[in-house]
C-alpha positions in Angstrom: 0.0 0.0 0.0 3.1 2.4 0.8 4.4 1.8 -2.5 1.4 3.0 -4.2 0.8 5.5 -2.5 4.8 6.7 -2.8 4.3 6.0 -7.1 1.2 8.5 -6.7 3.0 11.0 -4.9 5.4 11.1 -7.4 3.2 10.7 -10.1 1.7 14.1 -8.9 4.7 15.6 -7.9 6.0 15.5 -11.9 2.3 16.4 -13.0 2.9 19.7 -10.9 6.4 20.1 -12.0 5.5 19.9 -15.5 2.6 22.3 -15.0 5.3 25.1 -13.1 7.5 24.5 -16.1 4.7 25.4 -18.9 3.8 28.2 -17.1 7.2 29.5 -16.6 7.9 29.0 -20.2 5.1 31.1 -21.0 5.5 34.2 -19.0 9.1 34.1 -20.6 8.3 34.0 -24.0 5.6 37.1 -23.7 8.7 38.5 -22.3 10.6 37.8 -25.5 8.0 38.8 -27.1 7.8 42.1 -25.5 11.6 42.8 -25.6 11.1 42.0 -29.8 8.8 44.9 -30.2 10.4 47.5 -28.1 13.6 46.8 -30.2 11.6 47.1 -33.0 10.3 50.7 -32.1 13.5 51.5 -30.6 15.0 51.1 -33.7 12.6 51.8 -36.4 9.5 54.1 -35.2 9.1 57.0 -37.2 5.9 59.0 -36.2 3.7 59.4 -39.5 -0.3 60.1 -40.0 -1.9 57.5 -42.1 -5.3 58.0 -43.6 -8.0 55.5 -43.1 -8.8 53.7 -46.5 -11.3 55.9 -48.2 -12.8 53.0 -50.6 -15.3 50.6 -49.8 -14.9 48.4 -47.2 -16.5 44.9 -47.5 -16.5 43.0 -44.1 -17.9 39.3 -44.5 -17.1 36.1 -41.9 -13.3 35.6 -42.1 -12.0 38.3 -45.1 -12.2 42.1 -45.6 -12.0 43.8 -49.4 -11.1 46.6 -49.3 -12.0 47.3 -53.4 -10.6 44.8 -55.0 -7.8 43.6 -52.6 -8.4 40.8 -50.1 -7.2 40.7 -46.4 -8.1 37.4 -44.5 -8.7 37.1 -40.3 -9.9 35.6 -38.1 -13.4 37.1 -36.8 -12.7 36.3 -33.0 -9.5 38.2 -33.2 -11.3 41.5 -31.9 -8.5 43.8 -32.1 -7.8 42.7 -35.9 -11.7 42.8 -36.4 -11.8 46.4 -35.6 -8.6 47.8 -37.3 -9.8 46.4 -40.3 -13.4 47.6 -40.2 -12.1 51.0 -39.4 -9.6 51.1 -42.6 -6.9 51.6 -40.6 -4.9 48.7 -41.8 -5.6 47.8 -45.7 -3.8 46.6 -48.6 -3.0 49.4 -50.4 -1.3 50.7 -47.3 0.8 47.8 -46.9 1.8 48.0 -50.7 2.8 51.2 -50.4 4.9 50.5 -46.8 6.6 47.6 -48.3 7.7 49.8 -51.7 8.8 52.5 -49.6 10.9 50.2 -47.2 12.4 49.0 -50.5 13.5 52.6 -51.6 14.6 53.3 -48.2 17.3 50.0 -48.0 17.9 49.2 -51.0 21.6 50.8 -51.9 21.3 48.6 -55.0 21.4 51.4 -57.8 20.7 48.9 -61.2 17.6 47.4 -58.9 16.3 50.8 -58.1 16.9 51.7 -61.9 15.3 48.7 -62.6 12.2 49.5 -60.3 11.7 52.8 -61.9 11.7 51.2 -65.3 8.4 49.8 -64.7 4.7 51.3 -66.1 3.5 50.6 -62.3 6.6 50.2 -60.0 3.9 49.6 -57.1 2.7 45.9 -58.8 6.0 44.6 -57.8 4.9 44.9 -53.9 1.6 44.3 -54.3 -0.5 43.0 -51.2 -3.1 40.9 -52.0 -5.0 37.8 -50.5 -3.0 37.8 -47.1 -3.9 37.4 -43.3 -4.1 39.1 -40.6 -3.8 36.9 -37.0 -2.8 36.8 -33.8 -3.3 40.4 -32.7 -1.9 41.5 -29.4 -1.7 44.6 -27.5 2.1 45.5 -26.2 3.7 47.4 -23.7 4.1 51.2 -25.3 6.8 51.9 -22.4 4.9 54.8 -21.7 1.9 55.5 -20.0 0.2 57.8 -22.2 -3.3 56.6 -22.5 -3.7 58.0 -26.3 -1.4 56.1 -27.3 -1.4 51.8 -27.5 1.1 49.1 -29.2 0.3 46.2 -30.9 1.7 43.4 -33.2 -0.3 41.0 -35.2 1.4 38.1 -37.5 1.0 38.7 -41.0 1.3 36.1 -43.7 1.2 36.1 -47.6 0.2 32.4 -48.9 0.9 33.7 -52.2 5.0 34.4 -51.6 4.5 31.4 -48.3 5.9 34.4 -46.0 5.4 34.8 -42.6 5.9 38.1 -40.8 5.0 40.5 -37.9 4.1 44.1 -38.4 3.7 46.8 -35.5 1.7 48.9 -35.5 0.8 52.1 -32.8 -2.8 54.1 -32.9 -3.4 57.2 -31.1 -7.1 58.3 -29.8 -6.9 62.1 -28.7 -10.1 61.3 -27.3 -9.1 58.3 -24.9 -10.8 58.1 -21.4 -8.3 55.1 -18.9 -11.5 53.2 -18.8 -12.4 53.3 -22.4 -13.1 49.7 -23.9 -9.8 48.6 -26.8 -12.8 48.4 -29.3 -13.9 52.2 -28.5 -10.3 53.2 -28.5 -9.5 51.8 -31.8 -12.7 53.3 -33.7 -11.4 56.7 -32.4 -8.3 56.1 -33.4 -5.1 56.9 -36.3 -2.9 55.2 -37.4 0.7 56.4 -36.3 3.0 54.2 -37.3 3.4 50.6 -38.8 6.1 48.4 -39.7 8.2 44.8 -39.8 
């Protein structure tokens, strides 16, 4: 009967263990997480104003068109949900970001050449049929209640490339109680990037 009982004990004692280590595991990769994205605005943020998209927006189950361009999400993801019913994050926008970033880093002078050879330079960077996931909220650093962080996994099945962007919306109008889904239909975009 001891030795039962003993093989139970342990039995439960690895249970817990393994339990303390999951959970340990996670805290520590939010951290990582975290420390990723203040690098990233450490490093890259550039304050900007963005316009909302000014076409028509389409919402249906799990994709958004914005005109003619596709983005897909998932409709339980309630931070994506709303950025993407406000037009604050669209297609066109990410086209334009990723030609830009291009210009900017690209010291190649026959590529740039090249790129300016073209009858629509932007079709190279085209977004189109992508998705939008995983949306978090992330430490700004600051406590400035206009302002809030976020990241949110982007991938292009198209060119099988997976990404994160972050992005940062400011609400002038921002109460400390307000509701994320409030904040964000009050709120511009500021800056985005990956």
């Amino acid at each position: 009967m001891k030795s039962n009982t003993t093989v139970m004990k342990n039995k439960c004692m690895m249970i817990v263990f393994i339990l303390l280590s999951l959970c340990f595991y996670a805290q520590k990769t939010q951290i990582v997480n975290d420390i990723k994205a203040a690098e990233h605005f450490k490093n890259h943020y550039k304050k900007k104003n963005y316009q909302r998209f000014s076409g028509k927006i389409n919402m249906q189950e799990k994709a958004v068109v914005f005109d003619n361009k596709t983005v897909y999400y998932d409709n339980k993801d309630k931070i994506i949900t709303s950025v993407l019913k406000q037009g604050l994050i669209y297609p066109q926008l990410l086209t334009d970001y990723q030609m830009q970033k291009f210009l900017d880093e690209n010291t190649d002078k026959t590529q740039r050449r090249f790129l300016k050879l073209q009858k629509d330079p932007r079709a190279a960077f085209d977004v189109n049929n992508i998705e939008l996931s995983d949306a978090s909220e992330i430490s700004s650093g600051t406590k400035n209640i206009k302002v809030k962080r976020f990241k949110t996994d982007f991938r292009d099945h198209r060119l099988k490339i997976n990404s994160v962007y972050y992005f940062e919306l400011i609400n002038n109008a921002a109460a400390k109680e307000m509701p994320l889904e409030t904040f964000i239909e009050g709120s511009k975009l500021s800056y985005i990037g990956n």
